[in-house]
C-alpha positions as CSV (number, residue, x, y, z in Angstrom):
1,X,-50.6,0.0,-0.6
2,X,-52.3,-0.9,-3.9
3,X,-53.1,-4.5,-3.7
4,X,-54.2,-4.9,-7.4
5,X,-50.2,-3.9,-8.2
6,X,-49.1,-6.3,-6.0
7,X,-51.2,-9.1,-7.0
8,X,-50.4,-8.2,-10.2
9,X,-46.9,-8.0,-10.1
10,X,-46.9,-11.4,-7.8
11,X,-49.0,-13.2,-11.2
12,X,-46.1,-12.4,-13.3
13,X,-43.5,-13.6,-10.8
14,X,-45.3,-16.8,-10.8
15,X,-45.5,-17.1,-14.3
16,X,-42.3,-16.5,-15.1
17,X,-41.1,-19.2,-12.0
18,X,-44.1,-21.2,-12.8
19,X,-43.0,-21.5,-16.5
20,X,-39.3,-23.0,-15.8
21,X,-40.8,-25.1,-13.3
22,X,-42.4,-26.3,-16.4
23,X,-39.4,-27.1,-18.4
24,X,-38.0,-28.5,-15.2
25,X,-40.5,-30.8,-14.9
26,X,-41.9,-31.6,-18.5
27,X,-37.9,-32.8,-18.8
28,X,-38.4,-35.3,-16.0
29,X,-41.2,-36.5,-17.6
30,X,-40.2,-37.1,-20.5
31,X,-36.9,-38.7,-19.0
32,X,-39.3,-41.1,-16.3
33,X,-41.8,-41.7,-19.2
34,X,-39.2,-43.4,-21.4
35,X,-37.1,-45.0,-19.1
36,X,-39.3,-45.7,-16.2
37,X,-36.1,-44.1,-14.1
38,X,-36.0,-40.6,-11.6
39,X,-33.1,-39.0,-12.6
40,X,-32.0,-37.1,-9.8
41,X,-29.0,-36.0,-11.4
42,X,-31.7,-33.4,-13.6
43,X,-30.7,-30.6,-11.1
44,X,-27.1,-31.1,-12.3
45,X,-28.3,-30.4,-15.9
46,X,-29.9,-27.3,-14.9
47,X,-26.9,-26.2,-12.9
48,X,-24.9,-26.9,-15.8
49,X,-27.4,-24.9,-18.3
50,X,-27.1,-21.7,-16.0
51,X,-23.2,-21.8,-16.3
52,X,-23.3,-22.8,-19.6
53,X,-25.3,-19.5,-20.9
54,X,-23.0,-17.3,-18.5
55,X,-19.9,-18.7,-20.0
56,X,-20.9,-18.3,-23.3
57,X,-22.8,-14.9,-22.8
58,X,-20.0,-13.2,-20.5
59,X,-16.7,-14.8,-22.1
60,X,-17.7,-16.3,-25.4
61,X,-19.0,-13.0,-26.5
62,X,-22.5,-14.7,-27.7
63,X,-26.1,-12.7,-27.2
64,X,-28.5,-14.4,-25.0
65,X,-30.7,-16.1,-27.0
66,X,-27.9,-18.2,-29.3
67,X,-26.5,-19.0,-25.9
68,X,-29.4,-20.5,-24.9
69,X,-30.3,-22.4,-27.9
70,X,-26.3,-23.6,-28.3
71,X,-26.6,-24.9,-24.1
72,X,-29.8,-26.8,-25.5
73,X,-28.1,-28.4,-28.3
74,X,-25.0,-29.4,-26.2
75,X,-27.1,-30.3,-23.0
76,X,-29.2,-32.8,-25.9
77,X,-26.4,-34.4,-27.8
78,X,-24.2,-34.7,-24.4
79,X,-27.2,-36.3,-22.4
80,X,-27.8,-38.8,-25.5
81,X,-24.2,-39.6,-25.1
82,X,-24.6,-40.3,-21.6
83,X,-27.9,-41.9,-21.6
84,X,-25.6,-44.3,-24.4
85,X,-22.5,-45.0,-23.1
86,X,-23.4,-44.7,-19.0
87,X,-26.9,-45.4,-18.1
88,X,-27.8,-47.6,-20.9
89,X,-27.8,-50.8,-18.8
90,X,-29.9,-49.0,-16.4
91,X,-32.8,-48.7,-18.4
92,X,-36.2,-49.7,-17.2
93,X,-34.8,-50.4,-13.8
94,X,-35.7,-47.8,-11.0
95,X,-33.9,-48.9,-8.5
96,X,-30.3,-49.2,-9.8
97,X,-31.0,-46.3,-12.2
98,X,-31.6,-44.0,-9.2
99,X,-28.5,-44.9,-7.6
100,X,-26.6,-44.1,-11.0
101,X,-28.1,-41.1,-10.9
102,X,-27.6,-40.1,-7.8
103,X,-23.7,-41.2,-8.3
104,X,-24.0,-38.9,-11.6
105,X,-25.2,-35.7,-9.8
106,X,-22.5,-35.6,-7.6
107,X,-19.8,-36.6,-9.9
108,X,-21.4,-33.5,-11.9
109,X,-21.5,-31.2,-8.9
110,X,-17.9,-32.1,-8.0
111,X,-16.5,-31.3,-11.3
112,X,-18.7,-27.7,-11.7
113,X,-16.9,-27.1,-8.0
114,X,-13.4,-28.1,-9.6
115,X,-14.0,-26.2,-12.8
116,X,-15.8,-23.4,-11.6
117,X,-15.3,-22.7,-8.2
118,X,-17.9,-22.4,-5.3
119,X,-18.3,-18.8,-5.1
120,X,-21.9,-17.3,-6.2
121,X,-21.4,-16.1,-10.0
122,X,-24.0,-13.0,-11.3
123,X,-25.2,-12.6,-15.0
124,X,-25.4,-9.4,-16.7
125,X,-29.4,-8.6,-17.2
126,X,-30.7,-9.7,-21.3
127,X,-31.9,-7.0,-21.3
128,X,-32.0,-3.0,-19.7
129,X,-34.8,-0.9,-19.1
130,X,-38.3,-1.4,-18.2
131,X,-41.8,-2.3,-19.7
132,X,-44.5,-0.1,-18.6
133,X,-48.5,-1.3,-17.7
134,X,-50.0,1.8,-16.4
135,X,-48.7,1.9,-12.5
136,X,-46.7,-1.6,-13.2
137,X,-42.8,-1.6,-14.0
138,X,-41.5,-5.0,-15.2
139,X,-37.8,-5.5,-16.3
140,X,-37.2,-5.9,-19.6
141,X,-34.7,-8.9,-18.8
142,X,-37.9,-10.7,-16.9
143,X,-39.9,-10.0,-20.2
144,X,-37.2,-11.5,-22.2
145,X,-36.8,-15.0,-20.0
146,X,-40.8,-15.0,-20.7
147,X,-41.0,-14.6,-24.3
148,X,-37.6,-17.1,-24.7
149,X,-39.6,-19.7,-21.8
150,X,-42.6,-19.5,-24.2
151,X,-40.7,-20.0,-27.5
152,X,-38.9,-22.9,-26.0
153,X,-42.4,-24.9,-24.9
154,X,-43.9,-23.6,-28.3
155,X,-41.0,-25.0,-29.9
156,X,-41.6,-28.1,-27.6
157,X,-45.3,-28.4,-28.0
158,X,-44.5,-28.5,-32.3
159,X,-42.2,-31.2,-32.1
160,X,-43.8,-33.6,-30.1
161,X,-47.1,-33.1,-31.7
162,X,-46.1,-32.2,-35.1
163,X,-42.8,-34.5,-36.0
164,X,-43.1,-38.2,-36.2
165,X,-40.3,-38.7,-34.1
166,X,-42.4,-36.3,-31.5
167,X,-45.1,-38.2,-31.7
168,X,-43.0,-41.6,-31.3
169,X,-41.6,-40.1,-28.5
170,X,-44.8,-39.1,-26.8
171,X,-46.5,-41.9,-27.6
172,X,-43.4,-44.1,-25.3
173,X,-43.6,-41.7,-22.5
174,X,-47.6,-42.1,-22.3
175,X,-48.0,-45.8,-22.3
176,X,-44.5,-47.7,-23.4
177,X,-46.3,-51.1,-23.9
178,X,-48.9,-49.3,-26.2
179,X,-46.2,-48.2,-27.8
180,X,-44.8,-51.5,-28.3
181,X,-47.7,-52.6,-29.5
182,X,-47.7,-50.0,-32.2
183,X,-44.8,-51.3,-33.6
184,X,-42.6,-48.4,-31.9
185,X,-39.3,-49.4,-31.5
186,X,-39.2,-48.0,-27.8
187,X,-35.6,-48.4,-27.3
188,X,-34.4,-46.4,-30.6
189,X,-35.7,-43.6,-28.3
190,X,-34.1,-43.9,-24.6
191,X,-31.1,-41.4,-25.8
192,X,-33.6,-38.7,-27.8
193,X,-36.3,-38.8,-24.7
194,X,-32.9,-38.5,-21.9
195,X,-31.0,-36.2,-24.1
196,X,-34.4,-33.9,-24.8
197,X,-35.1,-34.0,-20.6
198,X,-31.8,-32.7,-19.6
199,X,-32.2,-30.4,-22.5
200,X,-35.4,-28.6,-21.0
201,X,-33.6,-28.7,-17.5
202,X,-30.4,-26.5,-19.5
203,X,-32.8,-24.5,-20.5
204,X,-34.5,-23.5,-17.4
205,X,-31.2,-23.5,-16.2
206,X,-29.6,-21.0,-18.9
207,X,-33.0,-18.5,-18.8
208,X,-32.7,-18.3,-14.8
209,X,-29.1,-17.5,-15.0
210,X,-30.0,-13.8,-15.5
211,X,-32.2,-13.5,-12.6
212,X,-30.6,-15.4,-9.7
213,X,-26.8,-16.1,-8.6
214,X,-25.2,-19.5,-10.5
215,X,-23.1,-21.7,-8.5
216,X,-22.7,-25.4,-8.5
217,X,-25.1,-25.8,-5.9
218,X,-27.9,-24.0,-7.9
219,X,-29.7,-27.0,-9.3
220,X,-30.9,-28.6,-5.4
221,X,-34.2,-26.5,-5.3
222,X,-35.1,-26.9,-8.6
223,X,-35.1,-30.6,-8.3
224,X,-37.1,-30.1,-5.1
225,X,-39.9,-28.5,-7.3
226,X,-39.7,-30.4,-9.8
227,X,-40.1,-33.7,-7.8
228,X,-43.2,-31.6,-6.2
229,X,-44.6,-30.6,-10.0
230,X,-44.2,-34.4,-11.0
231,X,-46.3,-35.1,-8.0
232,X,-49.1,-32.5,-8.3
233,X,-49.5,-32.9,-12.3
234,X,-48.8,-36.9,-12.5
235,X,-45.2,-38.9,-12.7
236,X,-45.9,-39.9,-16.5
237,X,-48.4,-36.8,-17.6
238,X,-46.6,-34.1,-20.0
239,X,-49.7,-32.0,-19.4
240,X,-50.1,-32.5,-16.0
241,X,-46.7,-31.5,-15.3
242,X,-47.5,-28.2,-17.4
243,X,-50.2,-27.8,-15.2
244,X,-48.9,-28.2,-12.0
245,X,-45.8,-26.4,-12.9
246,X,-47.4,-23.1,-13.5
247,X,-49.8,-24.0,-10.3
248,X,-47.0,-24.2,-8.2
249,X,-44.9,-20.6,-9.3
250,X,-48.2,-18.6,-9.2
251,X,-48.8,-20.6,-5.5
252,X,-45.3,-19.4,-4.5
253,X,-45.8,-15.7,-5.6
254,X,-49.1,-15.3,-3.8
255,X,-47.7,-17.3,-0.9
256,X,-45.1,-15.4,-0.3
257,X,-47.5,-11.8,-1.0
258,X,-50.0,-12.7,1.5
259,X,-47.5,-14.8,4.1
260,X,-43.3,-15.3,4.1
261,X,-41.7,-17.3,1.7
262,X,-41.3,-20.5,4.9
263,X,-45.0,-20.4,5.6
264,X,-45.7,-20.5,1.5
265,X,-43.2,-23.5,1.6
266,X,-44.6,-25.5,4.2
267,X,-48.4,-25.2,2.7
268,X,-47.1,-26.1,-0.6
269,X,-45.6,-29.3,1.0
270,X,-48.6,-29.3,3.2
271,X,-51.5,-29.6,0.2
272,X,-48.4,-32.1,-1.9
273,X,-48.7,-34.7,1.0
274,X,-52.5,-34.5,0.9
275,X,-52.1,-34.9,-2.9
276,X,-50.0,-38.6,-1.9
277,X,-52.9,-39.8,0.2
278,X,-55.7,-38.5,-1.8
279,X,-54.7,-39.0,-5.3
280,X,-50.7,-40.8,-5.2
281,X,-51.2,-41.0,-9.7
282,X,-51.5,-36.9,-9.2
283,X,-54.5,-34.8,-11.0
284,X,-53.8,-36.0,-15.1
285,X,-51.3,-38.9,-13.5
286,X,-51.2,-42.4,-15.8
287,X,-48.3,-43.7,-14.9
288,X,-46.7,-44.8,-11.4
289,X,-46.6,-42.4,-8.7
């Protein structure tokens, strides 16, 4: 057994999981940061995302990459509309905004049942083939859903930092009183900041649908990580949540090298509880935890 192949082959794993945690969880963020409101209904989106790039990839007759960037833009302009016309009064207020979203996910899951049936669906691979690194063999799909994770975040990374609405938008998520102060018009951006979270969750969505089974149960565990990224990195902190979400796909991979994929489980679980006594705002946290 050659242990430098397997760790090696585990770090990739990781990254690859590690980076659509990250979209997972940057999209709560940003969704949290604006309107102080968990949106458990954010596994829905992802759900959605994965069926949306099979649909469009295996009947539509699109290539993976425009299916991916058309789920984005109709996961952003529908989760504007929603944010709009049903969660608007719900803004700013936990509570009753969790419940709403907790009604939303399961009117969501219900419908992807009705529409789609509960039966496991499977994605053609992006791509066929292999990439060769000396003794390691990496798909060619898992190299695509890198490069496509990476060019999403990048694109990510040049809008908030580069575009004024970006910066707006940040600037609400990090400290909305600031904001206010700053003459932001917080509000003007409750759809944009819930429209681009459920966005980044269609995402992760649409570039896992090649590499695991989509059904309308799909988007449960990535919640569950996300909600454990959110923790780690910070409820509030975009770069805590990118930290934390690779932490927690490479602690996964070499979890489940070294142990089974329970015992990883229950010590990632283990150190997040230690995280809530020890430091409840998370490691770059600023906002409520």
């Amino acid at each position: 057994m050659d242990w430098s192949i397997l760790l090696t082959q585990a770090t990739i794993n990781g990254l690859i999981v590690g980076l659509l945690y990250l979209l997972m969880a940057v999209g709560f963020t940003l969704v949290f940061g604006v309107m102080r409101m968990v949106n458990f209904a954010h596994g829905e989106f992802y759900m959605l995302g994965a069926f949306g790039a099979y649909y469009l990839t295996t009947q539509a007759g699109f290539s993976f990459l425009p299916a991916v960037a058309l789920t984005f833009a109709l996961s952003v302009v529908g989760g504007a509309v929603l944010e709009w016309g049903v969660l608007k009064p719900f803004r700013r207020d936990e509570l009753n905004g969790m419940i709403a979203t907790i009604g939303l996910a399961m009117i969501l899951q219900n419908l992807a049942l009705m529409f789609f049936g509960p039966d496991p669906l499977s994605m053609p691979a992006v791509a066929q083939g292999t990439a060769r690194m000396g003794k390691l063999v990496v798909p060619l799909s898992r190299v695509y859903v890198v490069v496509f994770a990476l060019l999403a975040l990048a694109l990510l990374y040049g809008f908030l930092r580069h575009s004024r609405p970006g910066r707006a938008l940040r600037a609400v998520v990090e400290d909305f009183e600031i904001a206010g102060i700053q003459g932001i018009r917080s509000r003007i951006y409750y759809p944009l900041g819930f429209g681009l979270g459920v966005g980044l969750a269609a995402v992760a969505g649409a570039l896992m649908a090649p590499l695991f089974s989509v059904s309308p149960f799909v988007g449960a565990t990535p919640l569950l990580k996300a909600f454990i990224v959110v923790i780690l990195g910070g409820l509030g902190s975009i770069p805590g949540a990118a930290f934390a979400g690779l932490a927690l796909g490479l602690a996964e991979s070499y979890g489940s090298l070294l142990f089974d994929s329970s015992t990883a489980d229950m010590l990632i679980f283990a150190v997040v509880i230690v995280m809530l006594v020890v430091r409840p705002k998370g490691l770059l946290g600023r906002g409520e935890a």
